[in-house]
MMTF fields as JSON, N, C-alpha, C and O atoms, coordinates in Angstrom:
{
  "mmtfVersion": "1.0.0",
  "mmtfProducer": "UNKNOWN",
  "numBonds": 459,
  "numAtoms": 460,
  "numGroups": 115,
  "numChains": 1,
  "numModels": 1,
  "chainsPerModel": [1],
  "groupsPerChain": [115],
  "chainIdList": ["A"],
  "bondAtomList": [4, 2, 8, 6, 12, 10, 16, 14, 20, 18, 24, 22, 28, 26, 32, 30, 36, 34, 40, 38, 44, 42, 48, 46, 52, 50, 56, 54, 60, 58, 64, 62, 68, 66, 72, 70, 76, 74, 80, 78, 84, 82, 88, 86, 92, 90, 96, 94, 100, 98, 104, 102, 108, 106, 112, 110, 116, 114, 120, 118, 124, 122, 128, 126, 132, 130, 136, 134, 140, 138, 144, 142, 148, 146, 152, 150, 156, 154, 160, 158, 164, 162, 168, 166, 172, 170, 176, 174, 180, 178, 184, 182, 188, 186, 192, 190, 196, 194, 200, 198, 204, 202, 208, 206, 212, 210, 216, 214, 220, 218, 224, 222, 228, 226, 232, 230, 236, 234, 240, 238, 244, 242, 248, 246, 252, 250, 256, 254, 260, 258, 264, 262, 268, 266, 272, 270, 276, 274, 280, 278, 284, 282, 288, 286, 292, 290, 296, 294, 300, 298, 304, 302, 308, 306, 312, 310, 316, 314, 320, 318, 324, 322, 328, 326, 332, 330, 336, 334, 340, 338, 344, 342, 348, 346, 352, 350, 356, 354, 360, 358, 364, 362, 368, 366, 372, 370, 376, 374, 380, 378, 384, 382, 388, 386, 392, 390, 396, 394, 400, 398, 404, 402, 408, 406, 412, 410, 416, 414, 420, 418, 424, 422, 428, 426, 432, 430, 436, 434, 440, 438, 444, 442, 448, 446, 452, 450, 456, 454],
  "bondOrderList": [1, 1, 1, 1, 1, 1, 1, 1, 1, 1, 1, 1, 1, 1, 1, 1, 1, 1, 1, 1, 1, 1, 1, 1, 1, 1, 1, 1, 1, 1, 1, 1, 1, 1, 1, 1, 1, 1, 1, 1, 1, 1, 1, 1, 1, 1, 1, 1, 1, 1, 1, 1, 1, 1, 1, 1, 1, 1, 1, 1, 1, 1, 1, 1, 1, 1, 1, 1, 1, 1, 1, 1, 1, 1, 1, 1, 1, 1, 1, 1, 1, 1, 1, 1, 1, 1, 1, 1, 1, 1, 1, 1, 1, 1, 1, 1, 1, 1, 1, 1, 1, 1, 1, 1, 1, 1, 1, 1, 1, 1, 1, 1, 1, 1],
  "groupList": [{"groupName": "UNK", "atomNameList": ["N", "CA", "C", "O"], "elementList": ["N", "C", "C", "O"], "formalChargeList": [0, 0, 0, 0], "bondAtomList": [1, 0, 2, 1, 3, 2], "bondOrderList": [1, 1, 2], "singleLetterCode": "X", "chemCompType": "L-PEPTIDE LINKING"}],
  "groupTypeList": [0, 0, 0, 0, 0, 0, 0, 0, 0, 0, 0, 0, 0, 0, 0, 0, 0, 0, 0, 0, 0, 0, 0, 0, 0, 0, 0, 0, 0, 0, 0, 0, 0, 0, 0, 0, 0, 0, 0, 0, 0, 0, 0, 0, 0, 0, 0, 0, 0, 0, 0, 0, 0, 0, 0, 0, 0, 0, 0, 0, 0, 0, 0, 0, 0, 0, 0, 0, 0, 0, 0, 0, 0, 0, 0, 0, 0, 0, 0, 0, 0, 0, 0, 0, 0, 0, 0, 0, 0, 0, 0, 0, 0, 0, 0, 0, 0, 0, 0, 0, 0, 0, 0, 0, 0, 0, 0, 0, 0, 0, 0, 0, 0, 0, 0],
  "groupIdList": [1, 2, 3, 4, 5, 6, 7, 8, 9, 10, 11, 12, 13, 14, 15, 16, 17, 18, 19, 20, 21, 22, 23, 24, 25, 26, 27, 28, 29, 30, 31, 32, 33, 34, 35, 36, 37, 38, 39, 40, 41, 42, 43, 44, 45, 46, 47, 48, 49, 50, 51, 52, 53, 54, 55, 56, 57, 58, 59, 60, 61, 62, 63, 64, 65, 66, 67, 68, 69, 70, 71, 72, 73, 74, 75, 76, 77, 78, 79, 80, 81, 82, 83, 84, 85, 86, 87, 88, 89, 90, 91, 92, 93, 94, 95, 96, 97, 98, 99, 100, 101, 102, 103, 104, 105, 106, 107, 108, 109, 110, 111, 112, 113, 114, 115],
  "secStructList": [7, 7, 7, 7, 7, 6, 6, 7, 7, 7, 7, 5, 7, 1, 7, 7, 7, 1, 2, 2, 2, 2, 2, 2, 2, 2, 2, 2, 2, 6, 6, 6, 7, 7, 7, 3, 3, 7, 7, 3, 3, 1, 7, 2, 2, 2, 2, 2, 2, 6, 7, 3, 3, 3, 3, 3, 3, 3, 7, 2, 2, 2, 2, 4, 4, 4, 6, 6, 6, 6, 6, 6, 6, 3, 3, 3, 3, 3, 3, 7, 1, 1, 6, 6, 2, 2, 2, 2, 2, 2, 2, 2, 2, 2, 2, 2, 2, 2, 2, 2, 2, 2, 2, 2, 2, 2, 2, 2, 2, 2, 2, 2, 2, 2, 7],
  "xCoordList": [16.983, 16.296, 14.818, 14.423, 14.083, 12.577, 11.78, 11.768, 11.04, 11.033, 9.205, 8.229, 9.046, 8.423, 7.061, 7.061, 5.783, 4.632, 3.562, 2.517, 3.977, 2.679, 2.403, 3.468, 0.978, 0.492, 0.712, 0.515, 1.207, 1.322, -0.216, -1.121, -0.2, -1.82, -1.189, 0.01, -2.306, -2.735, -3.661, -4.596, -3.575, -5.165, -5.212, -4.483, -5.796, -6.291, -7.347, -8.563, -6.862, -7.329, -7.339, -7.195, -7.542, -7.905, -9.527, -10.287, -9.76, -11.607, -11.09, -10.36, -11.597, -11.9, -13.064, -13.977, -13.357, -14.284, -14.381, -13.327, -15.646, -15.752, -15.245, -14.923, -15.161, -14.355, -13.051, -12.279, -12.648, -11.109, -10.606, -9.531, -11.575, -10.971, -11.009, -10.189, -11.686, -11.908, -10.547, -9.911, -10.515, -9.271, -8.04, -7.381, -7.812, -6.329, -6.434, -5.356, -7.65, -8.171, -7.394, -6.441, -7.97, -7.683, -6.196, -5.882, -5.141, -3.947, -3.189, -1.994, -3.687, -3.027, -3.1, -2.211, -4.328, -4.777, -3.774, -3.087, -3.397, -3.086, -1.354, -0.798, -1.063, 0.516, 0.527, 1.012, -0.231, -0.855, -1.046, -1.008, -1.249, -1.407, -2.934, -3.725, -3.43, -4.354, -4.629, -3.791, -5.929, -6.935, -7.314, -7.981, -7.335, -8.509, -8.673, -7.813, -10.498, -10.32, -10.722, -11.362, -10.324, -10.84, -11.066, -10.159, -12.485, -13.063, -12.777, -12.669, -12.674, -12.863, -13.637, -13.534, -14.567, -15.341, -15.145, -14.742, -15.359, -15.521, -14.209, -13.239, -14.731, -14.175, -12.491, -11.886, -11.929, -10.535, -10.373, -9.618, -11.392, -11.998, -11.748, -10.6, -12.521, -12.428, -11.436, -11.09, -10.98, -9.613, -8.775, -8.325, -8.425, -7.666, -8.14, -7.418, -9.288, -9.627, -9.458, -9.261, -9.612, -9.892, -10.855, -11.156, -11.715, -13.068, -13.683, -14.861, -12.882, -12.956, -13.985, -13.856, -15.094, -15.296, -14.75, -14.634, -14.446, -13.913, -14.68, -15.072, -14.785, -15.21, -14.997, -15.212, -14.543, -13.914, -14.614, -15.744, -14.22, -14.265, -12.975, -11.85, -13.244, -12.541, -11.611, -12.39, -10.639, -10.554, -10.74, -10.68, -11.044, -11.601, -10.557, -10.424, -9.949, -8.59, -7.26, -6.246, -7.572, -6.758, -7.252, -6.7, -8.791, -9.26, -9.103, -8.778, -9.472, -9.25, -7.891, -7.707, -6.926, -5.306, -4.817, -3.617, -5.808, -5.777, -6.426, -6.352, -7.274, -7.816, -7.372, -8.11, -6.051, -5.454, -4.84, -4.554, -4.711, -4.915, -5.973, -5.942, -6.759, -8.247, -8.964, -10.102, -8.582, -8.773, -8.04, -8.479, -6.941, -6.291, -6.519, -6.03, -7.174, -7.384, -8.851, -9.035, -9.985, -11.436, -11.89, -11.121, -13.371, -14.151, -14.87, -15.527, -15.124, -16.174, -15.015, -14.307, -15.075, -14.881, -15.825, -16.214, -16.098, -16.816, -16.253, -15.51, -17.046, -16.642, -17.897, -18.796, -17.996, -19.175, -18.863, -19.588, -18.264, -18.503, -17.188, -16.1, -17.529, -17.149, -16.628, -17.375, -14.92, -14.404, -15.27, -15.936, -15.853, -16.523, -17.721, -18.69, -17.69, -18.987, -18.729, -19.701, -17.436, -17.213, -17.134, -17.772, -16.426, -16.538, -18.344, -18.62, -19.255, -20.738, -21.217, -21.633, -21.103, -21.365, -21.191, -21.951, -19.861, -19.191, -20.191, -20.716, -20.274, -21.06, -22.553, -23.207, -23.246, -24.303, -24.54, -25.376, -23.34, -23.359, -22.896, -23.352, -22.426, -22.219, -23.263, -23.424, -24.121, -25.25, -26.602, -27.232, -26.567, -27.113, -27.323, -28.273, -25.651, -25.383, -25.399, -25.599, -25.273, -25.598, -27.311, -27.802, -27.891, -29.553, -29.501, -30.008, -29.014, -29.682, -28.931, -29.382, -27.237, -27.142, -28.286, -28.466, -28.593, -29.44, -31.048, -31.926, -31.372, -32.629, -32.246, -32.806, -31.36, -31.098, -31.009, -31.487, -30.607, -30.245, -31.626, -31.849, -32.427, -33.85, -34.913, -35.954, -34.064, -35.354, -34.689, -35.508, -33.762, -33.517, -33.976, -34.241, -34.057, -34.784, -35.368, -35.139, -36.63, -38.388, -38.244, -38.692, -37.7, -37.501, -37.755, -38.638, -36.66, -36.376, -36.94, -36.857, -37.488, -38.777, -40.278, -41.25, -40.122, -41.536, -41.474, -42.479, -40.08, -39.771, -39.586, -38.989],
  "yCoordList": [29.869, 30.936, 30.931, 30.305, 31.57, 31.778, 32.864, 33.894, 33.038, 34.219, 34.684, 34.057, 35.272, 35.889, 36.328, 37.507, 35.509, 36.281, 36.861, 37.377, 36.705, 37.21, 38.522, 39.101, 39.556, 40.401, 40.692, 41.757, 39.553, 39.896, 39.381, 38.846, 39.675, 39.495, 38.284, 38.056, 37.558, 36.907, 37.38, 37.88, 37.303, 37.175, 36.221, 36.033, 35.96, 34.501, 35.037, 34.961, 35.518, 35.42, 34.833, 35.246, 33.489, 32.083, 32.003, 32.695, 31.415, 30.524, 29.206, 28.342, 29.258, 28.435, 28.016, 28.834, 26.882, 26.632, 27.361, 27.73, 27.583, 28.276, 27.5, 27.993, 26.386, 25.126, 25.255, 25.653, 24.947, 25.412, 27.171, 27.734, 27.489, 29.178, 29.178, 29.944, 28.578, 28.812, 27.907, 28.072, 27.138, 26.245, 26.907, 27.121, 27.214, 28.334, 29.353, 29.739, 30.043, 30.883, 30.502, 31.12, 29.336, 28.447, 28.835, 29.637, 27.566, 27.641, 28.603, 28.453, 29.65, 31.487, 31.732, 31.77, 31.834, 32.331, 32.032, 32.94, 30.452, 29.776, 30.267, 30.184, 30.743, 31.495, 32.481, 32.557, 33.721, 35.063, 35.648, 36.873, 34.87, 35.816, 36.388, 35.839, 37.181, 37.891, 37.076, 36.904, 36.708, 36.357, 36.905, 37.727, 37.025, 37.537, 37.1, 37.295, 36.255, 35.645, 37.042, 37.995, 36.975, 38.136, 37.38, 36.821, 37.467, 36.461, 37.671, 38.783, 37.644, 38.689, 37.739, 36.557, 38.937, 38.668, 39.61, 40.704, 39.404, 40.002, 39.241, 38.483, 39.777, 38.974, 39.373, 39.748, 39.285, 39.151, 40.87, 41.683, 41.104, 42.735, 43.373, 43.734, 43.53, 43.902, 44.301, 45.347, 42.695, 42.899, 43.919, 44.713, 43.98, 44.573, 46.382, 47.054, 46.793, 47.639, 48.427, 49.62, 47.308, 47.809, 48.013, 48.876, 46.864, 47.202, 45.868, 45.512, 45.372, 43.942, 44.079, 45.223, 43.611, 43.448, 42.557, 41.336, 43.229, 42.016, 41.819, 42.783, 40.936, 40.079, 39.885, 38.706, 40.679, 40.023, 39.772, 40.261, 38.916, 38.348, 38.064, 37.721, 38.214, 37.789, 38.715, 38.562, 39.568, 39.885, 41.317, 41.429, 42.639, 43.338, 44.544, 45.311, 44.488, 45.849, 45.303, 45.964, 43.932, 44.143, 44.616, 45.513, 43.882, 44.302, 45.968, 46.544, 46.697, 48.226, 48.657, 49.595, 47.738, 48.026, 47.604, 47.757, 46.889, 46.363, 47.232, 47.02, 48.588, 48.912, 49.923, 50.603, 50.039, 50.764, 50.075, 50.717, 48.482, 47.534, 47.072, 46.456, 47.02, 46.793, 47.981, 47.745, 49.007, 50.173, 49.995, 50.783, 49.139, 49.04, 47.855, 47.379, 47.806, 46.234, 46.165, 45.642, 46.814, 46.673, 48.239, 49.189, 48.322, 49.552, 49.375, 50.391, 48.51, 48.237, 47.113, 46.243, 47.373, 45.962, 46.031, 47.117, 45.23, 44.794, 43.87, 42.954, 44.498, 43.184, 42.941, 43.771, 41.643, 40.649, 39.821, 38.87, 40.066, 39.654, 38.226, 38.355, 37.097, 36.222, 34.842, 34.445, 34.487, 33.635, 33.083, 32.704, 32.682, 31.856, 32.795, 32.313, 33.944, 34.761, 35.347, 35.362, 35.872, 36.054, 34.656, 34.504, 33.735, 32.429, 32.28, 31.785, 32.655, 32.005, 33.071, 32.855, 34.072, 35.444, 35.325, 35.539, 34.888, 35.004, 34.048, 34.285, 32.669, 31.536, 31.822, 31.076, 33.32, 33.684, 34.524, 34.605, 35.057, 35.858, 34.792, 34.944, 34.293, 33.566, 32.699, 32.398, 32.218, 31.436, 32.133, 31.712, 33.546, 34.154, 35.104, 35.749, 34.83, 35.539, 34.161, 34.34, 32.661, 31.791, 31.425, 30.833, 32.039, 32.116, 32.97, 32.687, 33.845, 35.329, 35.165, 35.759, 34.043, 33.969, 32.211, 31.849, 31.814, 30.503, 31.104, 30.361, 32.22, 32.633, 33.514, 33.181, 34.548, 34.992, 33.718, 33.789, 33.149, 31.751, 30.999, 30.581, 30.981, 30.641, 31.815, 31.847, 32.573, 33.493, 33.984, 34.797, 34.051, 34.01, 32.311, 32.166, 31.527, 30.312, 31.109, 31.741, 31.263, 30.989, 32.238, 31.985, 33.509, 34.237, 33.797, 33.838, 33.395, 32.57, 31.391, 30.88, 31.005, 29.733, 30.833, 30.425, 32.24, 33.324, 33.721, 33.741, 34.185, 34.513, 33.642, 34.183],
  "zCoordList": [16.869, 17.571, 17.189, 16.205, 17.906, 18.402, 17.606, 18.28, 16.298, 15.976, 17.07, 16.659, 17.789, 18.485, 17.743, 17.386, 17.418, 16.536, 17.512, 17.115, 19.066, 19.955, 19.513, 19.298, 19.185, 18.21, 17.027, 16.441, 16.596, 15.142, 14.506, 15.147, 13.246, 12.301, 11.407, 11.244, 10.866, 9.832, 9.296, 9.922, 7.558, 7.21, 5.978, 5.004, 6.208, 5.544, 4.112, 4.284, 2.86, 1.541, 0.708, -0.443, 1.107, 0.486, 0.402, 1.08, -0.177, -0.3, 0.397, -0.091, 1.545, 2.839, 3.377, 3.267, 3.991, 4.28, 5.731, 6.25, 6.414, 7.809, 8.848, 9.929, 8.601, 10.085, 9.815, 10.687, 8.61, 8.69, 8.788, 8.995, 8.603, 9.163, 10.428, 10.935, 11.173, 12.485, 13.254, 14.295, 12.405, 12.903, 13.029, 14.046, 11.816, 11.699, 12.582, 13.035, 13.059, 14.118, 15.349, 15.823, 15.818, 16.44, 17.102, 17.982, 15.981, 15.974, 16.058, 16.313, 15.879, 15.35, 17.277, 18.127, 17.339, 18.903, 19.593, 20.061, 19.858, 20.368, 21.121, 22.216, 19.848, 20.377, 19.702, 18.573, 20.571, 20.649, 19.235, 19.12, 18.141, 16.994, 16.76, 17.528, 16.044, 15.874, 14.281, 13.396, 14.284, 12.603, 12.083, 12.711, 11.076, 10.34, 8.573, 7.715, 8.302, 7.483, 6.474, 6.918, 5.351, 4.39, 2.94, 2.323, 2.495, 1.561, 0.422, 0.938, -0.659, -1.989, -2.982, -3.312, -3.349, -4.279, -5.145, -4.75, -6.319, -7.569, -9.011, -8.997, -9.72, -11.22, -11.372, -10.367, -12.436, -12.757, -13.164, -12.63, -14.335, -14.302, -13.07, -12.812, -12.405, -11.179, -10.245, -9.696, -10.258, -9.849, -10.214, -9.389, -11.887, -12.099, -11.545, -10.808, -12.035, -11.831, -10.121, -9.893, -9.123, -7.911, -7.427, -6.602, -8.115, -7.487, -6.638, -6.692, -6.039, -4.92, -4.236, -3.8, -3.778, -2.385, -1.317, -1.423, -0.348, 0.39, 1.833, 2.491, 2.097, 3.256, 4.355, 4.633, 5.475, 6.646, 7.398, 7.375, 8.354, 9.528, 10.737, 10.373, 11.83, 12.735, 13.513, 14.454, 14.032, 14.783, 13.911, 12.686, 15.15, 14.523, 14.35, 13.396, 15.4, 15.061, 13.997, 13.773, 13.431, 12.725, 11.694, 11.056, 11.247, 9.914, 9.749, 8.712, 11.262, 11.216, 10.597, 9.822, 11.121, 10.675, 9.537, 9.307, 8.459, 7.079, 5.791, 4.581, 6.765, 5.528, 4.699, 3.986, 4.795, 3.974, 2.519, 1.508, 2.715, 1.79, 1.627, 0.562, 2.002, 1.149, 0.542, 0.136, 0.43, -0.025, -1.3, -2.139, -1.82, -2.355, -3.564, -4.589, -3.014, -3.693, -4.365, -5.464, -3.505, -3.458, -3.51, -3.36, -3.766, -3.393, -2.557, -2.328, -1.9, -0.521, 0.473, -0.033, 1.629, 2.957, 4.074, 4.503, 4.422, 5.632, 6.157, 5.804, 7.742, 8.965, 9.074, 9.207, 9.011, 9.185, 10.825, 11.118, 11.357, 12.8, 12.875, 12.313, 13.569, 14.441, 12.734, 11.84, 13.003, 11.936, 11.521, 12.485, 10.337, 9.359, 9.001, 8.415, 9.289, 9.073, 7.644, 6.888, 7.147, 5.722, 4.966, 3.925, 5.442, 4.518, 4.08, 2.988, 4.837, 4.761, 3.75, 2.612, 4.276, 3.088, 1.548, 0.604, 1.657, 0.443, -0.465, -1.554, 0.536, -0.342, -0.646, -1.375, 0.146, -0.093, -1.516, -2.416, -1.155, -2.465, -3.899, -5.032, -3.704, -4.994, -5.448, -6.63, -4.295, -4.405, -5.512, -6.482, -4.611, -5.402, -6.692, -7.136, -7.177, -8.673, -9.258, -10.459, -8.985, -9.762, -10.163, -11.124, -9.017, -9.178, -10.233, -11.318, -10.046, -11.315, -12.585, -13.565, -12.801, -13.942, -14.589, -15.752, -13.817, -14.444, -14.376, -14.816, -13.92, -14.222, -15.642, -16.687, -15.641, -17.035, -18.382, -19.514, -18.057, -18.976, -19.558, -20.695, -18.422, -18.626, -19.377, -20.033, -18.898, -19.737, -20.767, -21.194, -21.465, -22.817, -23.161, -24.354, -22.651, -23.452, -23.875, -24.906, -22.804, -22.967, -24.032, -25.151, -23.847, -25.12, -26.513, -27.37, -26.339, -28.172, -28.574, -29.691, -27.66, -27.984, -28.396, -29.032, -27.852, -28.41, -29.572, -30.281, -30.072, -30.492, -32.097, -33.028]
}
C-alpha cells in the first residue's frame, strides 16, 4: 500500500548546502509535500538552555505551523524567504563570529606583546 504525503511538511534541520536544499525542495514538491529548510545556530549551552536561533526558509505556512516547536527549542526564528536563503544566512553568521573570534585572538596577541 501507498502511504499518501500530498500536504504533509518536511523540515530539513541538517547543515546543508543551499543546492541540495533546494533539491530535496525539489523532490518533496514533486509529490505534493510542503519544505521547509530550518538552519539552528547557537552552541551546545544554548541548546540546552533554549536559546537556538533558528533559520528558516522555504515554504511559509508551514514554518507558521512549526512555531510552536521552535519556540521550544530557540528564543528567536525567522523566515528568511525562498530554500537556500537560511542555508546562506546561517554561513553569514558563522562567517562572522569566526571574524570576531580571530580578531579577539589577535588582539590579545598584540596585547601581550605591550604588555
Amino acid at each position: 500500500s501507498t502511504v499518501d504525503v500530498r500536504g504533509k511538511g518536511f523540515v530539513e534541520m541538517t547543515t546543508i548546502d543551499a543546492d541540495t536544499s533546494r533539491d530535496i525542495e525539489s523532490a518533496l514538491t514533486d509529490i505534493g509535500m510542503n519544505y521547509l529548510e530550518a538552519q539552528i545556530h547557537g552552541t551546545k549551552a544554548q541548546a540546552e538552555e533554549g536559546k537556538l536561533i533558528i533559520l528558516a526558509a522555504g515554504d511559509k505556512a508551514l514554518f507558521d505551523s512549526c512555531q510552536t516547536c521552535f519556540e521550544a527549542m530557540g528564543k528567536n526564528s525567522f523566515f528568511v524567504g525562498e530554500t537556500g536563503n537560511a542555508t546562506k544566512m546561517n554561513l553569514v553568521i558563522q562567517t562572522l563570529t569566526g571574524i570576531t573570534i580571530a580578531g579577539l585572538a589577535d588582539s590579545i596577541t598584540l596585547g601581550e606583546e605591550v604588555l
